[in-house]
C-alpha positions as CSV (number, residue, x, y, z in Angstrom):
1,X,0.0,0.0,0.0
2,X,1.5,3.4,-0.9
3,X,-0.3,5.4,1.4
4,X,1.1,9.3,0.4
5,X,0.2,8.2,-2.9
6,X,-3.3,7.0,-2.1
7,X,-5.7,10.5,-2.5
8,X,-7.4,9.2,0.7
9,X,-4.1,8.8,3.1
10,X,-2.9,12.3,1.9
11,X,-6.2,13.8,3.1
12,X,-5.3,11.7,6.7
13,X,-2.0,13.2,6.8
14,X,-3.4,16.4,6.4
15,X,-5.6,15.6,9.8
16,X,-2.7,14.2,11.6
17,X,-0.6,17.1,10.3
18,X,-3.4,19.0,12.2
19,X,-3.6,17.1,15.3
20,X,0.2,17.6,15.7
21,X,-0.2,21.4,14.9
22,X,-2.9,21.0,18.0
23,X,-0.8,19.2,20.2
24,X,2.8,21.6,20.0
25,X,0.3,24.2,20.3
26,X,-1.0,23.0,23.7
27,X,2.8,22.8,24.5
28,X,3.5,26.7,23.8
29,X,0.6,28.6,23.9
30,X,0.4,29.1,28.0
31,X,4.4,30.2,28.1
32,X,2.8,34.3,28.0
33,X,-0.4,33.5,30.0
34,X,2.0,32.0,32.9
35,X,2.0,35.4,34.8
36,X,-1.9,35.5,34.4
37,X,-2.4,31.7,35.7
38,X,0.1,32.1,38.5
39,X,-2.1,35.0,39.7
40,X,-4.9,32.4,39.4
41,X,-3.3,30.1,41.3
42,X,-1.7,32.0,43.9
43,X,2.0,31.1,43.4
44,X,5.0,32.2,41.3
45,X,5.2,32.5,37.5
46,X,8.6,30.4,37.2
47,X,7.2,27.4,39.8
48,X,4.7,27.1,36.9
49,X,6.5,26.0,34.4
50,X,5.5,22.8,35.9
51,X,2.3,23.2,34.0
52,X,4.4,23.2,30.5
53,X,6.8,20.9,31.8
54,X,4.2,17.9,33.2
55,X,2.9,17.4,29.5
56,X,6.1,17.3,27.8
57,X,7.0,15.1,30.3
58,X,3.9,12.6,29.5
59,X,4.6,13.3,26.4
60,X,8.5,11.8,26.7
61,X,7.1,8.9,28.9
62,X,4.3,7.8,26.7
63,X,5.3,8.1,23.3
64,X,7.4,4.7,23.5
65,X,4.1,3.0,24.0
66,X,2.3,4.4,21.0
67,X,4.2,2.1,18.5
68,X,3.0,-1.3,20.8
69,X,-0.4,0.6,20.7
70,X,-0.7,1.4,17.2
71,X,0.5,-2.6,16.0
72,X,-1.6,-4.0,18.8
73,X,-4.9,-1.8,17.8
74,X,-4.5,-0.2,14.3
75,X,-3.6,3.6,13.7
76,X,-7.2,4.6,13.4
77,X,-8.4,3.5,16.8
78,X,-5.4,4.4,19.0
79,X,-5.3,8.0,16.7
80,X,-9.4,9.0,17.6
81,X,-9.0,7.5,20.9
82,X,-5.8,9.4,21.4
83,X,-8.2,12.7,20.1
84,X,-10.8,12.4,22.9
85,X,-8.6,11.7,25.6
86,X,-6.8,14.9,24.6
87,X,-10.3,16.7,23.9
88,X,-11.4,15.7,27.4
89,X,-8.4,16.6,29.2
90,X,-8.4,19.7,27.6
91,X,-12.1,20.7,29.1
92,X,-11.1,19.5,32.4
93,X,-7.9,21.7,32.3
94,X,-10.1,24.8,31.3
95,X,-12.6,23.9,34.2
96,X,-10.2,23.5,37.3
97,X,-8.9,26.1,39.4
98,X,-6.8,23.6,41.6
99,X,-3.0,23.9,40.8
100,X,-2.8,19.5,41.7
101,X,-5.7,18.8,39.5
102,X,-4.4,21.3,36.8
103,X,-1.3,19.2,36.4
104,X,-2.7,15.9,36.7
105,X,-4.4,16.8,33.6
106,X,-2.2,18.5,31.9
107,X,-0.4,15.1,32.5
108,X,-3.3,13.5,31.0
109,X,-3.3,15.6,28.0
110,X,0.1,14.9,27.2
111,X,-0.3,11.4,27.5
112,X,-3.2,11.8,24.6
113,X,-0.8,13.8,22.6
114,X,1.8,11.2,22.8
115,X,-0.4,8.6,21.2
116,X,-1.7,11.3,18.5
117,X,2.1,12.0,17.2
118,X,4.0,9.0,16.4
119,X,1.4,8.0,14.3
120,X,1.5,10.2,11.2
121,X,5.6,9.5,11.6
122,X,5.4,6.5,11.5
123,X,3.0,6.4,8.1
124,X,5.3,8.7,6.2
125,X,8.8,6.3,7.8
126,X,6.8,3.4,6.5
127,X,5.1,4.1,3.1
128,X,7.1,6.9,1.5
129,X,10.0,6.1,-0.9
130,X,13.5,6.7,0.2
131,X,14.0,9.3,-2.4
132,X,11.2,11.4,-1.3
133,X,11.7,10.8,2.6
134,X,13.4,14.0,3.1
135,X,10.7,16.5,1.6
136,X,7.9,14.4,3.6
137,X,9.5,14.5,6.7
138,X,10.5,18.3,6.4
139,X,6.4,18.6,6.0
140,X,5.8,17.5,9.3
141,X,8.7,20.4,10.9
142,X,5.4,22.3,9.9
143,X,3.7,22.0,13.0
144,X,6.4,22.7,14.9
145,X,6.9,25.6,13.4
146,X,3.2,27.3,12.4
147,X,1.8,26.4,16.2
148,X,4.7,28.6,18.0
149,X,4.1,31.7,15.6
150,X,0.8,31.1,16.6
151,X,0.5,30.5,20.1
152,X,2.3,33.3,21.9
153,X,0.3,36.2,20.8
154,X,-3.0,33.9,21.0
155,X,-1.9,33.2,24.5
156,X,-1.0,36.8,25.7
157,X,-4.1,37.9,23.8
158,X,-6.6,35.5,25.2
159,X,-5.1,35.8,28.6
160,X,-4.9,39.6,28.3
161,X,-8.6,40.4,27.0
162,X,-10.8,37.1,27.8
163,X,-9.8,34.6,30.4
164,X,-6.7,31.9,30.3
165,X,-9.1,29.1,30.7
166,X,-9.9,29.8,26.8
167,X,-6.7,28.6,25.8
168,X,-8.1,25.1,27.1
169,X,-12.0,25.4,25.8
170,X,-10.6,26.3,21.7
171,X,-9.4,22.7,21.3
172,X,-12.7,21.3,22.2
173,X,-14.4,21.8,19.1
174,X,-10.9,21.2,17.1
175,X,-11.0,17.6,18.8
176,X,-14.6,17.0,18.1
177,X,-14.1,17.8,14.4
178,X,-11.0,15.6,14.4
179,X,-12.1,12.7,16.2
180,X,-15.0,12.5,13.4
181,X,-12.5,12.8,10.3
182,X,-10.3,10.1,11.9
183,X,-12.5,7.2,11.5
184,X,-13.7,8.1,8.2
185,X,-9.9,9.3,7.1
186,X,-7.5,6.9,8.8
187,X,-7.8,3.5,7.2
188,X,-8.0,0.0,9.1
189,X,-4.5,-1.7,8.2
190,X,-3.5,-5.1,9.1
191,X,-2.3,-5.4,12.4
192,X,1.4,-6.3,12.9
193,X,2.2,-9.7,14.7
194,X,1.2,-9.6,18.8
195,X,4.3,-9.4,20.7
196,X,4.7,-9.0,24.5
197,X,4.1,-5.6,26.1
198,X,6.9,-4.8,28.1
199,X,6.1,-3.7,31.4
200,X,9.1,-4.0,33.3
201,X,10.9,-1.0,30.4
202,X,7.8,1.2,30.6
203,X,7.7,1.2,34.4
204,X,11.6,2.0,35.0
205,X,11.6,4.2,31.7
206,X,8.3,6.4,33.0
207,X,9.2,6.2,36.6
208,X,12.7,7.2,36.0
209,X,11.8,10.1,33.6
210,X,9.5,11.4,36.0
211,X,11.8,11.5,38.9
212,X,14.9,13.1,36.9
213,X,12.3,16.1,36.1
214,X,10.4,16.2,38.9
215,X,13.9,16.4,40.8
216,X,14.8,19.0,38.5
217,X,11.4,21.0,38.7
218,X,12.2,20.9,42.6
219,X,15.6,22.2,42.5
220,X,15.2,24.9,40.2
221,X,12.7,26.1,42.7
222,X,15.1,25.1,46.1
223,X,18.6,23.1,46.7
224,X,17.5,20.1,49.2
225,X,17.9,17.3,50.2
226,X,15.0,16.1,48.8
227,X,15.2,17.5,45.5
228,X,19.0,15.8,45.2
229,X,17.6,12.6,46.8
230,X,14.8,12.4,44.0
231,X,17.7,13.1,41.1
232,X,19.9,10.3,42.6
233,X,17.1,7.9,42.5
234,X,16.4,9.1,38.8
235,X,19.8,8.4,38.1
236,X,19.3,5.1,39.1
237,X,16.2,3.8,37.7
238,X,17.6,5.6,34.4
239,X,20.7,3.2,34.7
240,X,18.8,0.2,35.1
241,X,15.9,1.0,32.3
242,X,19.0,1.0,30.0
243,X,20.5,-1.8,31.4
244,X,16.9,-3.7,31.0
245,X,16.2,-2.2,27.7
246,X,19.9,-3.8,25.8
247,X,18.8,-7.2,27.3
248,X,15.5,-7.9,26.9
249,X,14.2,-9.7,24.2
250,X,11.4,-7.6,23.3
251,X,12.0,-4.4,24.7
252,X,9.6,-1.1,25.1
253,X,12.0,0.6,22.9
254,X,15.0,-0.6,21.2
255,X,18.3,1.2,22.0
256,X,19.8,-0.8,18.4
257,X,19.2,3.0,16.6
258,X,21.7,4.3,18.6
259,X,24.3,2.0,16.7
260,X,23.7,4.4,13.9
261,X,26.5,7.2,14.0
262,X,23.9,10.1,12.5
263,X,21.0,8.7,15.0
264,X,23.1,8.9,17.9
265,X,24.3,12.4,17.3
266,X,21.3,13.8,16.8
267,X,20.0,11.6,19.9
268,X,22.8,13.0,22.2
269,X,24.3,15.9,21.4
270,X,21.1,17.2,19.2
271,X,19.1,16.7,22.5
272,X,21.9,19.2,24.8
273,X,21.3,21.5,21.9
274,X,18.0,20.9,21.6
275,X,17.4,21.8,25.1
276,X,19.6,25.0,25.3
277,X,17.6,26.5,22.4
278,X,14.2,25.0,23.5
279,X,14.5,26.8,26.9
280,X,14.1,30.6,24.9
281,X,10.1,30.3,24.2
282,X,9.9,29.9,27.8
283,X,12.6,32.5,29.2
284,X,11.9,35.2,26.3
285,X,7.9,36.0,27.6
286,X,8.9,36.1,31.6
287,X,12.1,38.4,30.4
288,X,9.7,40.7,29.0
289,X,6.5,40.6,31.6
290,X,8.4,40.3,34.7
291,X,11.8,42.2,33.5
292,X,10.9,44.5,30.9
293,X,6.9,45.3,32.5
294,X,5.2,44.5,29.4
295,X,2.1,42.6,29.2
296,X,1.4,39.6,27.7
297,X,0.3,40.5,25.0
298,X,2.6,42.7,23.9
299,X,5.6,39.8,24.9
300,X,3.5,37.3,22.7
301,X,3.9,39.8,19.8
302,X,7.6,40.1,20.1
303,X,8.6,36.6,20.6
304,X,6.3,36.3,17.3
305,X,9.1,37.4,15.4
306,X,11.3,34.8,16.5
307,X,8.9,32.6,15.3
308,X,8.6,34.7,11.8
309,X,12.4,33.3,11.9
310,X,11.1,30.0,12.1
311,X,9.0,30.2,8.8
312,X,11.2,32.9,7.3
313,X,14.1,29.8,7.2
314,X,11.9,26.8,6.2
315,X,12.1,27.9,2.2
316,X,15.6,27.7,2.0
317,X,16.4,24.8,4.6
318,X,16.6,22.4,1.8
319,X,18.5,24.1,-0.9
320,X,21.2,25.1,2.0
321,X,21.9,21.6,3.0
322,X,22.3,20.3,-0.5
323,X,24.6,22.8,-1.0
324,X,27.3,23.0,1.8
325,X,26.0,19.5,3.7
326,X,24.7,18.6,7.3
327,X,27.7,18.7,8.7
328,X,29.2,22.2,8.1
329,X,25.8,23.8,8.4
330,X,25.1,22.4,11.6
331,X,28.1,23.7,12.8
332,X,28.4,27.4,11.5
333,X,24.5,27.0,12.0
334,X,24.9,25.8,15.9
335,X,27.2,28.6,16.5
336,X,24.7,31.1,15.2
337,X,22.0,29.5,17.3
338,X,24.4,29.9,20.2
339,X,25.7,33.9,19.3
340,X,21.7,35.0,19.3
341,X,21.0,33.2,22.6
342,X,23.4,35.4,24.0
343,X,22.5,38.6,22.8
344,X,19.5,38.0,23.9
345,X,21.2,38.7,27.3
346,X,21.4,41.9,26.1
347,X,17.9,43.3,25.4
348,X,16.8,46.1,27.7
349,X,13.5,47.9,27.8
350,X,14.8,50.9,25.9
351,X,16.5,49.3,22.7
352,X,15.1,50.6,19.6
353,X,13.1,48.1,17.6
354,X,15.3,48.0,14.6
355,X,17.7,46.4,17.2
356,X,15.8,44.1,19.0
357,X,13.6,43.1,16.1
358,X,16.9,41.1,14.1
359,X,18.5,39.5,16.9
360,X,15.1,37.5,17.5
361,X,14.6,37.1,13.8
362,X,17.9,35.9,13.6
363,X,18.1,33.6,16.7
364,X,14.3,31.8,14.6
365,X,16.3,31.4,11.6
366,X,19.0,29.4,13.5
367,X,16.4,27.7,15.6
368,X,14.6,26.6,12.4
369,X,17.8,25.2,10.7
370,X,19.2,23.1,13.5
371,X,15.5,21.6,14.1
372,X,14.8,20.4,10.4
373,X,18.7,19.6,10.6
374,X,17.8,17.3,13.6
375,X,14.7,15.7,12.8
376,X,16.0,14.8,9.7
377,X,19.6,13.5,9.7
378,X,18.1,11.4,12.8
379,X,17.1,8.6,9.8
380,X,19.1,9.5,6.8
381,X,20.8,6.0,7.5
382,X,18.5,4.3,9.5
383,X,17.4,1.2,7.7
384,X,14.0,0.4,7.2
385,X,13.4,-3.1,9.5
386,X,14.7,-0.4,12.3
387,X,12.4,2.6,11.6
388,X,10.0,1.6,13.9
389,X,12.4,1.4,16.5
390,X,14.4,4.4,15.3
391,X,10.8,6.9,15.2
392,X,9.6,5.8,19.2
393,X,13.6,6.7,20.0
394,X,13.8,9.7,18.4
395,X,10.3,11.5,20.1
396,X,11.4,10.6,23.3
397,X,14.5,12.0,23.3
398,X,13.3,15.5,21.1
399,X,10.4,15.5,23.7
400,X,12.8,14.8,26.9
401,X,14.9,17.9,25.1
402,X,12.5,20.2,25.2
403,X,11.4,19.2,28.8
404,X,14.7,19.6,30.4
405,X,14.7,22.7,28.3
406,X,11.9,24.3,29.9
407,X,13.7,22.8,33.7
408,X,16.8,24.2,32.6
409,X,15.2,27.9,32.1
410,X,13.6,27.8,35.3
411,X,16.9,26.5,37.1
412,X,19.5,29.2,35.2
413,X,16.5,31.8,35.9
414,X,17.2,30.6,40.2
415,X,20.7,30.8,39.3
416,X,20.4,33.9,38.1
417,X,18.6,35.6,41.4
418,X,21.0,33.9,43.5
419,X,24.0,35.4,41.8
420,X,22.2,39.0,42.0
421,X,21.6,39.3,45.6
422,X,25.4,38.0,45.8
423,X,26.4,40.7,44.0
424,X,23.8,43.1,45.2
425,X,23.0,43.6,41.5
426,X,19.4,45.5,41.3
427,X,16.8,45.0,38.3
428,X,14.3,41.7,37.7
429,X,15.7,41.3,33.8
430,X,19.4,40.2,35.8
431,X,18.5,36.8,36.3
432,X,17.2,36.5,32.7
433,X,20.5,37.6,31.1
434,X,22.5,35.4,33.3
435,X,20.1,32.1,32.1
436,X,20.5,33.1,28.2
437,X,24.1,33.0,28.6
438,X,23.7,29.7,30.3
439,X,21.1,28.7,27.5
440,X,23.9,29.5,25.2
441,X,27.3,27.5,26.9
442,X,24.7,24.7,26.8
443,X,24.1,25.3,23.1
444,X,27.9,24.8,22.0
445,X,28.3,22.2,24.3
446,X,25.7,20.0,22.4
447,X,27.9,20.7,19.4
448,X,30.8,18.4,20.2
449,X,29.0,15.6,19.1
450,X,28.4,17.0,15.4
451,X,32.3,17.5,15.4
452,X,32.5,14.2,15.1
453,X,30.8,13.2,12.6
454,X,32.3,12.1,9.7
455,X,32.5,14.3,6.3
456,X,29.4,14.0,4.1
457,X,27.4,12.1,7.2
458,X,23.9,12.2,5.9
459,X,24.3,14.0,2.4
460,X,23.1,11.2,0.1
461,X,19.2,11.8,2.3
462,X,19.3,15.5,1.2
463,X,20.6,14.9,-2.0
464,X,18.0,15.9,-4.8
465,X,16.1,13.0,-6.6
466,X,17.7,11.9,-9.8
């Protein structure tokens, strides 16, 4: 069955396109209504990036088990279900004014998501040609791209002239609408041969995500001994989900991917630079509420144009790589990316727009290129009997990224204040410029790995169809 051939399948990958776009959006949208919530829920803006950070989290945990799912069930079952369940959630989280309950279903939701995603991968990993791949999987960078442009000024605005709880109630109809077009879209496929579900990997794998992030939720708020207590048992369960996962015989996810030079790259250091450039959508709105006095709306505007980046770099991604190679442009690229997260350090309140405007135009360029850099190279050599395994791999780690992205914000941001009342330094943006210039050490760390690659590591996946 060639299914992006098939008139039908193109019109579902259109829907699951959408359903992704709805998803990421649900990941971004709240980052410039966070001042408005906290006020909502009677605590600090930073201690809420729990809220953004739970459902990536539940994304990270749960989007191993969509690949058992979808074989055991069929794509169009485990994609609607996945639909409601994130319809639902979404209600619940408009409806609740309890900061536990909140995240417990913001958990939820993320959980839904995570079944919704890996399903449109895997349709265009398994039933588009090799040739073609590239320009397929570049189409699904879309959502990635489109929702953030979107969601901070729809954020800020909805927070700023209706209510934050709107953010929620505008995916209800969305997920009615899709949950309809999935079972007449997705077609029934044969389901793949039963194997075991492995509970002992998805309990060490979740548990042990969950405790590294929670651990580092809790010390970016405080140092203790609990906080460090929680990481060290993270650590641990970590070690031995690893340790189960290369011995089993059927394991939750398969570590054989990592074998791959370009997989592992972009699976290690393409996750440190992941998260050093994934923590900006969350420091850049606080910087300019909380540091610069604006309101949300007005932060959501600005942090549009890095987004405007985003889109402004998508045209000439392709043509860039087939010229100078992944390689080279992921490392004159990566240092770009690295340069514009630190002059974001040096925005003030007074700079004239035709200042500010290019460095966060710039910095969305560079953001673009290194993500469709990343989420393609990841299986420019991975062979098809392993694309499965290679697809669950890859979202945990991206979503695990931009997780510990988010944590890593709210930690440099701690950092930050600490080191001003040290040095008796006055001003709320402080903090702020110390984290982007954290954000951005991080950034060219995660480049060490892309040194080694070898020359011409990827180049035949970009190179244009004969």
């Amino acid at each position: 069955m060639s299914a992006l051939q098939d008139a039908r399948l193109r019109l579902a990958m259109f829907l699951v396109t959408g359903a992704m776009f709805m998803e990421v959006l649900d990941g971004n949208i709240i980052a410039t209504a966070l001042p408005d919530m906290s006020r909502s829920f009677g605590i600090d803006a930073v201690r809420l990036n729990v809220a953004i950070s739970a459902y990536l989290l539940a994304l990270g945990a749960f989007i191993p088990v969509s690949g058992w799912m979808t074989d055991r069930y069929g794509p169009r079952r485990v994609f609607a279900c996945a639909i409601a369940g994130f319809t639902l959630t979404s209600l619940g989280c408009g409806l609740v004014e309890n900061l536990h309950a909140f995240v417990v279903l913001r958990v939820l939701q993320g959980a839904s998501g995570a079944l919704m995603v890996p399903v449109g991968r895997l349709l265009v990993l398994r039933h588009t040609p090799q040739e073609r791949r590239m320009a397929a999987m570049s189409n699904l960078v879309w959502p990635a791209l489109v929702a953030p442009v979107i969601a901070p000024p729809l954020g800020g605005f909805i927070a700023s002239h209706l209510d934050w709880h709107w953010i929620f109630f505008l995916n209800v109809p969305l997920g009615i609408l899709g949950f309809v077009l999935a079972l007449w879209l997705i077609p029934p496929l044969e389901p793949a041969p039963r194997r075991p579900f492995d509970w002992t990997g998805f309990a060490l794998c979740g548990l042990g995500i969950f405790a590294l992030l929670g651990a580092l939720e809790r010390l970016a708020a405080t140092i203790d001994p609990a906080g460090l207590a929680l990481l060290a048992g993270g650590a641990v369960l970590a070690a031995a989900a690893l340790r189960h996962l290369r011995r089993a015989a059927a394991p939750m996810l398969s570590l054989a991917p990592l074998r791959i030079a370009t997989f592992r790259v972009v699976a290690i250091g393409g996750s440190v630079t992941r998260m050093a450039i994934g923590s900006l959508p969350f420091l850049l709105p606080l910087m300019f509420q909380l540091g610069f006095g604006m309101n949300a709306f007005e932060a959501g505007l600005l942090l549009l144009v890095v987004f405007a980046g985003n889109l402004g770099m998508k045209a000439v991604t392709t043509p860039i790589l087939r010229r100078f190679g992944y390689r080279p442009v992921m490392l004159w690229n990566g240092l770009l990316a690295a340069a514009s997260l630190a002059a974001c350090a040096l925005l003030t309140p007074s700079m004239p727009l035709p200042l500010l405007l290019p460095i966060l135009f710039v910095h969305g360029m560079a953001r673009s290129m290194q993500f469709t850099c990343l989420g393609t190279l990841a299986f420019a050599d991975v062979p098809e009997a392993r694309m499965a395994d290679a697809n669950g791999l890859f979202n945990v780690v991206s979503q695990l990224g931009m997780a510990a992205g988010i944590t890593l914000g709210a930690l440099a941001v701690r950092l930050g204040e600490a080191l001003a009342g040290a040095l008796d330094i006055a001003g709320q943006a402080f903090p702020y410029r110390v984290a982007f210039m954290i954000a951005a050490g991080i950034a060219l760390a995660g480049l060490l790995d892309t040194v080694r690659l070898p020359k011409g590591a990827g180049d035949h996946f970009v190179a244009r169809p004969r």
